[in-house]
C-alpha atoms as one frame of an Amber mdcrd trajectory, in Angstrom:
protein
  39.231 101.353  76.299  39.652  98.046  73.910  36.013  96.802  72.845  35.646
  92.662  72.990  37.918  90.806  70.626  36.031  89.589  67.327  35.545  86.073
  66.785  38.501  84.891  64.900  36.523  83.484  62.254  36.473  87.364  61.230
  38.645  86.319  59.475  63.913  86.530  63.058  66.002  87.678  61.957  69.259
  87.020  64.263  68.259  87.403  68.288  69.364  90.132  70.101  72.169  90.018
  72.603  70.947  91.110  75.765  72.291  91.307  79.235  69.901  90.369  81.919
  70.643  92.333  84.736  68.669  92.868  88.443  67.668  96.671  88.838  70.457
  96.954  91.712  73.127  95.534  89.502  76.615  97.279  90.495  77.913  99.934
  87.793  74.745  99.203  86.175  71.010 101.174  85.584  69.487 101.079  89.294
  65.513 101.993  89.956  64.463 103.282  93.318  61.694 101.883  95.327  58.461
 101.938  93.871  55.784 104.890  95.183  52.060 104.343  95.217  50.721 107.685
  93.626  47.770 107.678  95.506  46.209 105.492  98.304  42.234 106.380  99.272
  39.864 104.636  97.042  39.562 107.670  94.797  42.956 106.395  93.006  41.886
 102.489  92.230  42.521 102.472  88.515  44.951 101.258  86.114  46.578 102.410
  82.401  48.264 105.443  83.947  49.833 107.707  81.150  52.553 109.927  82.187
  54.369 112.544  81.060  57.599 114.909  82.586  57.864 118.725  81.159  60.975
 120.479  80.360  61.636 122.235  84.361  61.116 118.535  85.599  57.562 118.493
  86.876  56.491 114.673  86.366  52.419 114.224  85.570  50.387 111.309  85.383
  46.967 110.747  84.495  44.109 107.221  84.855  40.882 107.539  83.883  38.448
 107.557  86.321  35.597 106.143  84.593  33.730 107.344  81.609  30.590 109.228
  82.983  30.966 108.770  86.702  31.669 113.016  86.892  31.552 113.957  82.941
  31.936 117.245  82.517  28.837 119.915  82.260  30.276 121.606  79.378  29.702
 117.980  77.410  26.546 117.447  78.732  27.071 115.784  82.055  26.578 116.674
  85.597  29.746 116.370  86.857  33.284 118.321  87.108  35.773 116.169  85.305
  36.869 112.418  84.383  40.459 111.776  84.156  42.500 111.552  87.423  45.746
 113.835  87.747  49.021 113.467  90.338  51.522 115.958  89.861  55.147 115.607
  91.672  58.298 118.078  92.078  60.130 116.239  93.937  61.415 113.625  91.039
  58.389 111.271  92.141  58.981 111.179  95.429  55.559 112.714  96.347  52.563
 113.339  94.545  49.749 115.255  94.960  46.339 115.028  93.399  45.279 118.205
  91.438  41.697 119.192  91.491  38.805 118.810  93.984  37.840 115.719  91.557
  39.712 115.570  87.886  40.770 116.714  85.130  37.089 117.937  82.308  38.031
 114.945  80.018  35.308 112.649  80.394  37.320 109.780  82.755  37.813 107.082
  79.922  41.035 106.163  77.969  43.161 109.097  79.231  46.430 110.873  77.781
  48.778 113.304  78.517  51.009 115.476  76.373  53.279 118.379  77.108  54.446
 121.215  74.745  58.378 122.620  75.050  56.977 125.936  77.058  55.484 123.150
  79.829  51.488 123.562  78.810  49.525 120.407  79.170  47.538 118.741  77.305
  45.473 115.895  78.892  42.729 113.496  76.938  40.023 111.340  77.482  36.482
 109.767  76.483  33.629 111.077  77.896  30.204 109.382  78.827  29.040 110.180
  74.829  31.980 108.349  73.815  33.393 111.860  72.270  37.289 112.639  72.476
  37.913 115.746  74.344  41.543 117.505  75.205  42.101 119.536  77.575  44.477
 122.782  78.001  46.236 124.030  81.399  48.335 126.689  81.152  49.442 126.489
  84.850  50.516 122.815  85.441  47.326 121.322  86.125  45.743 123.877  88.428
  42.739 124.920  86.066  41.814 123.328  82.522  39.738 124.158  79.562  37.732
 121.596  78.077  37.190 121.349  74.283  35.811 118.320  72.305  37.979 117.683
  69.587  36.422 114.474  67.358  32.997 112.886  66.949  31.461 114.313  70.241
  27.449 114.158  69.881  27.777 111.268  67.164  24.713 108.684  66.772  25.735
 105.609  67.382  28.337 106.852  69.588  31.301 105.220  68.128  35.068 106.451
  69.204  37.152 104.438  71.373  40.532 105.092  72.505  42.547 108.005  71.729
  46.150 109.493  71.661  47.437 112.336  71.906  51.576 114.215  70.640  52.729
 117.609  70.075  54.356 119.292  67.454  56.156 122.399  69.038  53.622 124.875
  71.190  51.102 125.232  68.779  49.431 122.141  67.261  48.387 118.798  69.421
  47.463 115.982  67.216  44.674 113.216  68.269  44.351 109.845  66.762  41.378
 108.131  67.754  39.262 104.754  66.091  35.934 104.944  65.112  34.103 101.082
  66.360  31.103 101.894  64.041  32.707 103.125  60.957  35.867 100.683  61.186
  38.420 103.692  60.992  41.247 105.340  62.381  41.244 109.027  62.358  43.596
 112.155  62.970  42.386 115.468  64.125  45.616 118.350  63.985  44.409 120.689
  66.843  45.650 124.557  66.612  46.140 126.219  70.149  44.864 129.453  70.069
  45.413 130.414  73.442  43.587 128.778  76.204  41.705 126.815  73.327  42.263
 123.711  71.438  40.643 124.377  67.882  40.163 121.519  65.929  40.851 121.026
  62.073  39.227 118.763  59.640  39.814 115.210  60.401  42.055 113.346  58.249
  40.733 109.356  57.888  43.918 107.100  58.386  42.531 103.874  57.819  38.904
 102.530  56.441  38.905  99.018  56.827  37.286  96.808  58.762  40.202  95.100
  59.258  41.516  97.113  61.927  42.439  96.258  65.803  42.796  99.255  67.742
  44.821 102.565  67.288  47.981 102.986  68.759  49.760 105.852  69.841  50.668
 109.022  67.851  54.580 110.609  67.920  55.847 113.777  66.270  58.866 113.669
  64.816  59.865 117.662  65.970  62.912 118.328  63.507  60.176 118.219  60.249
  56.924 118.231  61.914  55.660 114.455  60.801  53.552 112.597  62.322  53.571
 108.653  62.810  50.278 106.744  63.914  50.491 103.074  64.206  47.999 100.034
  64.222  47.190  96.245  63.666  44.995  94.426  61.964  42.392  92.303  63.885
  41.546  88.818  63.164  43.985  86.130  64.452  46.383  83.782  62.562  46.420
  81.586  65.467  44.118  82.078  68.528  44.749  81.070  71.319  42.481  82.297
  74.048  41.118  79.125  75.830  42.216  77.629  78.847  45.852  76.787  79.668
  46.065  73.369  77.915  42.815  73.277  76.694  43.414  75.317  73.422  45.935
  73.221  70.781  46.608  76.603  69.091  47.400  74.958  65.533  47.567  78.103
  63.506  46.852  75.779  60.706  43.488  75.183  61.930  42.690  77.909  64.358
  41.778  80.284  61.395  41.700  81.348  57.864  43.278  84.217  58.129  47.217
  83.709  57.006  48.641  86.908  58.935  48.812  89.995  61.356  49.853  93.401
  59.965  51.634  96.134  62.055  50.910  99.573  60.221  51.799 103.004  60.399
  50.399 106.125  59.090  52.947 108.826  58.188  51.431 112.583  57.805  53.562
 115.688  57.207  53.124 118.777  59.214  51.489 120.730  55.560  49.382 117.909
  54.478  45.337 117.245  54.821  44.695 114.608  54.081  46.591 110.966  54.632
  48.332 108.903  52.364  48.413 104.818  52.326  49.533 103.259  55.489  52.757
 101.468  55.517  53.391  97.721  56.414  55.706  97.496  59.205  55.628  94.016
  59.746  53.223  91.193  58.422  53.572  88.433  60.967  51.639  85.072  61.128
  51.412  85.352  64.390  48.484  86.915  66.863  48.966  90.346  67.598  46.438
  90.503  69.886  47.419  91.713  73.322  48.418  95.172  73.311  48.079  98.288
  71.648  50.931  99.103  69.204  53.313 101.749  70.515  55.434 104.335  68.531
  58.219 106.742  69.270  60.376 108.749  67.402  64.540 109.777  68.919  66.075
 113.052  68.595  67.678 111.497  65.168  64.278 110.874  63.680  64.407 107.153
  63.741  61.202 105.559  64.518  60.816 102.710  66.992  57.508 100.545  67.230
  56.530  97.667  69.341  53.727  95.241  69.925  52.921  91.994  71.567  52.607
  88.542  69.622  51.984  85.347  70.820  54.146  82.251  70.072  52.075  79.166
  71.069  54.501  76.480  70.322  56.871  78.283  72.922  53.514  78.807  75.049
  54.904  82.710  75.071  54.036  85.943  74.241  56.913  87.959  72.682  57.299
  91.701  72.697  58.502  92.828  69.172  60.410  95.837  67.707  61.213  97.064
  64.403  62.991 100.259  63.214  63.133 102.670  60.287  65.571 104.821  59.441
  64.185 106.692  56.391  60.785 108.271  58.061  58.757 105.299  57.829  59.490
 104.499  54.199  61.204 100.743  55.380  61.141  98.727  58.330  63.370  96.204
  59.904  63.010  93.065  60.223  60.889  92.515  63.680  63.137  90.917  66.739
  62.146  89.673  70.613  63.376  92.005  72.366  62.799  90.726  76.127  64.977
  87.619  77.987  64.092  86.683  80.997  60.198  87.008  81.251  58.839  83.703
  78.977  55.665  85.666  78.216  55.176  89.617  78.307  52.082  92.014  78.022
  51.546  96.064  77.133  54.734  97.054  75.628  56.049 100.258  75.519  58.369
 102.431  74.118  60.385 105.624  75.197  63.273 107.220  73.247  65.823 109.878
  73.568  68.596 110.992  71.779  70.045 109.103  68.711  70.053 105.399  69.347
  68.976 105.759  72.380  65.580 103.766  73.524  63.873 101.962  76.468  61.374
  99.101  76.013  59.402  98.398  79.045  56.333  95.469  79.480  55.060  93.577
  82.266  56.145  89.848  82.277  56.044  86.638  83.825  58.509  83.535  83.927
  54.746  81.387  83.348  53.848  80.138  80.128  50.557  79.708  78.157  48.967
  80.548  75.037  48.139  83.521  76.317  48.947  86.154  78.835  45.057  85.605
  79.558  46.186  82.008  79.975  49.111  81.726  82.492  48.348  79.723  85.705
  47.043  81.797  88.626  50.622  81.366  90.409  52.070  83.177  87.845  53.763
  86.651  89.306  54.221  89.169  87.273  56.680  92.144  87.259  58.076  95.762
  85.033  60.867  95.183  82.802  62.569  97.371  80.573  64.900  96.539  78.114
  67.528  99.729  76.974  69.255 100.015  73.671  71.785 102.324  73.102  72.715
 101.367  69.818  68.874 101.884  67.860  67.286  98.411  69.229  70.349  95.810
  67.691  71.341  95.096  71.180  69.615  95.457  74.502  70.037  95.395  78.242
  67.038  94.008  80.188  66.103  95.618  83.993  63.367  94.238  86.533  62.571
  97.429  87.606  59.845  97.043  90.789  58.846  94.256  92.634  55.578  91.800
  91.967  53.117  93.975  90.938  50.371  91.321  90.021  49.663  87.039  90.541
  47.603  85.631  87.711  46.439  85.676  84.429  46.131  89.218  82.911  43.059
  89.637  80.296  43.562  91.274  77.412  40.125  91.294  75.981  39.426  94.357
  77.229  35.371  94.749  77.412  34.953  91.092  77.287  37.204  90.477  80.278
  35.335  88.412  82.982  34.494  90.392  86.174  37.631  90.788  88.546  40.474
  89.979  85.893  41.078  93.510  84.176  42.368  95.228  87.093  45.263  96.336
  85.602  43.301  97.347  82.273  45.180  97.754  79.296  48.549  99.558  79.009
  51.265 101.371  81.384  53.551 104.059  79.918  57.038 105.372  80.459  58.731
 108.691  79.843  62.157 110.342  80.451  63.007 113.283  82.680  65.309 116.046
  81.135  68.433 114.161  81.896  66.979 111.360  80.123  65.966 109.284  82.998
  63.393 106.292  82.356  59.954 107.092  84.833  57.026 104.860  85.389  54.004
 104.620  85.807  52.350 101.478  86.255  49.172  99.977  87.745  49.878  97.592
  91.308  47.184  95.186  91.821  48.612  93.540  95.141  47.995  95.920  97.835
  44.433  94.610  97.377  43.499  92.522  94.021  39.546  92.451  95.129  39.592
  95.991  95.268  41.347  97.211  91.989  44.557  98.283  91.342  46.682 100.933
  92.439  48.428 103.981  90.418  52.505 103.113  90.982  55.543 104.786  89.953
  59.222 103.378  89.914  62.136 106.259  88.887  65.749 105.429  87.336  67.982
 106.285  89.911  71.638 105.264  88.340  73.716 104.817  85.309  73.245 105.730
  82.082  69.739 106.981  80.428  68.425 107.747  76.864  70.532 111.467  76.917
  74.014 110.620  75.996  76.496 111.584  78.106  74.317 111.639  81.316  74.061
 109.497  84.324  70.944 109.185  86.696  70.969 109.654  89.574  69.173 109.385
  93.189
């Protein structure tokens, strides 16, 4: 869940080449046709995570609201919180685990998968507390355990993430609203528990936006949390043409950072973030993403808006060196003029896929494109670490509109889709989807979705998808 922006008064190098291809383009990267996971009005939700273990088995989890069945062993009255589809079949069909859900506490849910296949699956429950829980079985039963600031007065965590590091240890970064500061709990599984360690404090600042996501780099066993700052250089949430965006005037604050945290597998406590990028632009829009290739490079993303283009840019920059220095940032999308939620998968050396929903509309704003706007998944693959990219439409309109990015202080009826989408790859290295559809019915919420690579190459070298 992203709390209500803060008022802002809180203070390229060379383009990419990119070939902008349809997702049926001949001797290219084709995508099947897109699945809805689930269709009764039990599965109306949005941000689906998902996740594919090592014999194939495909998960995906949405939260189903935090409190509306939190789990008795946290204090609530009900069975569970976070929604769970499991398919065999390579997506084709899905079936809903559970009489309910999964004992998370139905907000801001995760899912992570150790090499032997256990799952681990995440969520907020109606305390605010982060809980993860274990199933040894692939989502048939699940243990519960709360795992950082459960029972805290004011209740103060919001959003969490959740990687592995072999079969043993699940890490959890989560913010803390109150105390302004990103935290990481390293988990031991002692078998069917999750025991928590000490929590290691990240960041203290109130200059923080939201954590991102958490990735394990499994040769070495560190671990890479990102962020941004909050605040905005230029903001630019009014209506379309009603908001000049002058980033001279628009506020004090000079830039954006992009950060990241890097912890080794031995260590207890953090060191200094890292700058990744300091951009004087707003970073605003999306959480920031991280993932880490078979090579150890380290890939992150984000969103920034570009008002004089009246665009929102996805952005990437790489290390090489374990976090140590960054690239400079490039756009990595080409035919959508402003994109939303970026994501990023990777696989083998080199070997990445950056996926976003975007729009051919422009405005200040993704909160600010006209309502005709239509808005689609791309994904953008690199084979050659991010310098050069090949860009996919990979499912057909999936929402008309302006999307809000505010998250809490979204106006009723225009947060359907709420506030991310993930992708993951199969064991041949095939890009999956999940994604959130709000046209079946966009007065009624949005629907869990999932599109599948079905041809040419993936992020495993060497091997083509298939149907």
């Amino acid at each position: 869940m992203k709390t209500s922006r803060l008022l802002p008064t809180l203070g390229v190098a060379a383009a990419l080449a990119a070939l902008i291809a349809p997702a049926s383009a001949a001797g290219g990267r084709q995508f099947g046709k897109p699945v809805h996971v689930g269709t009764d009005t039990f599965d109306l939700t949005g941000e689906p995570s998902i996740a594919v273990a090592p014999d194939g088995t495909e998960y995906i989890v949405a939260p189903d609201g935090a409190g509306v069945r939190a789990p008795a062993a946290l204090g609530g009255a009900g069975t569970g919180g976070s929604l769970i589809w499991r398919s065999a079949d390579h997506g084709r069909t899905w079936t809903r685990l559970g009489s309910y859900d999964v004992p998370t506490g139905g907000g801001d849910s995760d899912i992570a998968i150790t090499p032997d296949g256990t799952l681990f699956a995440s969520g907020l429950s109606y305390l605010a507390c982060s809980t993860v829980s274990r199933s040894g079985d692939k989502g048939d039963t699940w243990v519960p355990v709360p795992v950082a600031g459960c029972g805290r007065t004011p209740v103060s965590n919001d959003r969490q993430w959740n990687a592995v590091d072999g079969n043993d240890t699940v890490y959890t970064a989560i913010g803390d609203t109150v105390d302004t500061e990103i935290d990481l709990v390293r988990s031991a599984v002692d078998n069917p528990l999750v025991v928590p360690s000490a929590t290691m404090t990240l960041s203290r600042t109130a200059d923080y936006q939201w954590p991102g996501t958490v990735d394990v780099d499994q040769r070495n066993g560190n671990v890479y949390t990102v962020w941004n700052t909050t605040g905005a250089p230029n903001d630019c949430d009014g209506a379309p043409g009603g908001d000049a965006c002058k980033p001279a005037q628009a506020s004090s604050k000079q830039a954006d950072k992009v950060l990241i945290s890097v912890v080794g597998r031995a260590a207890t406590t953090a060191p200094a973030p890292i700058t990744v990028a300091s951009r004087r632009f707003d970073t605003f829009d999306s959480f920031v993403v991280d993932a880490v290739d078979k090579a150890g490079n380290i890939y992150v993303v984000w969103n920034e808006r570009h008002p004089q283009q009246q665009a929102t840019w996805t952005m990437l920059s790489v290390s090489h060196n374990a976090g140590r220095s960054w690239s400079a940032p490039v756009k990595v999308q080409r035919a959508p003029s402003t994109t939303v939620f970026p994501w990023v998968t990777a696989g083998d050396a080199g070997r990445i896929a950056v996926s976003y929903y975007g729009t051919s509309a422009r405005g200040n704003s993704p909160q600010t494109v006209a309502k005709t706007a239509s808005w689609y998944v791309y994904s953008a693959y690199s084979t050659d670490g991010g310098r050069t990219f090949a860009e996919y439409r990979t499912t057909p309109a999936m929402h008309h509109g302006a999307i809000c990015t505010s998250g809490t202080g979204c106006a009723t009826g225009t947060r359907n889709l709420l506030d991310f989408f993930e992708t993951a790859a199969d064991p041949n290295g095939c890009l999956v989807t999940a994604y959130a559809d709000n046209t079946v019915d966009p007065a009624t919420g949005a629907v869990v979705s999932y599109v599948r690579q079905t041809g040419g190459p993936g992020l495993r070298a060497g091997h083509a998808c298939r149907a």
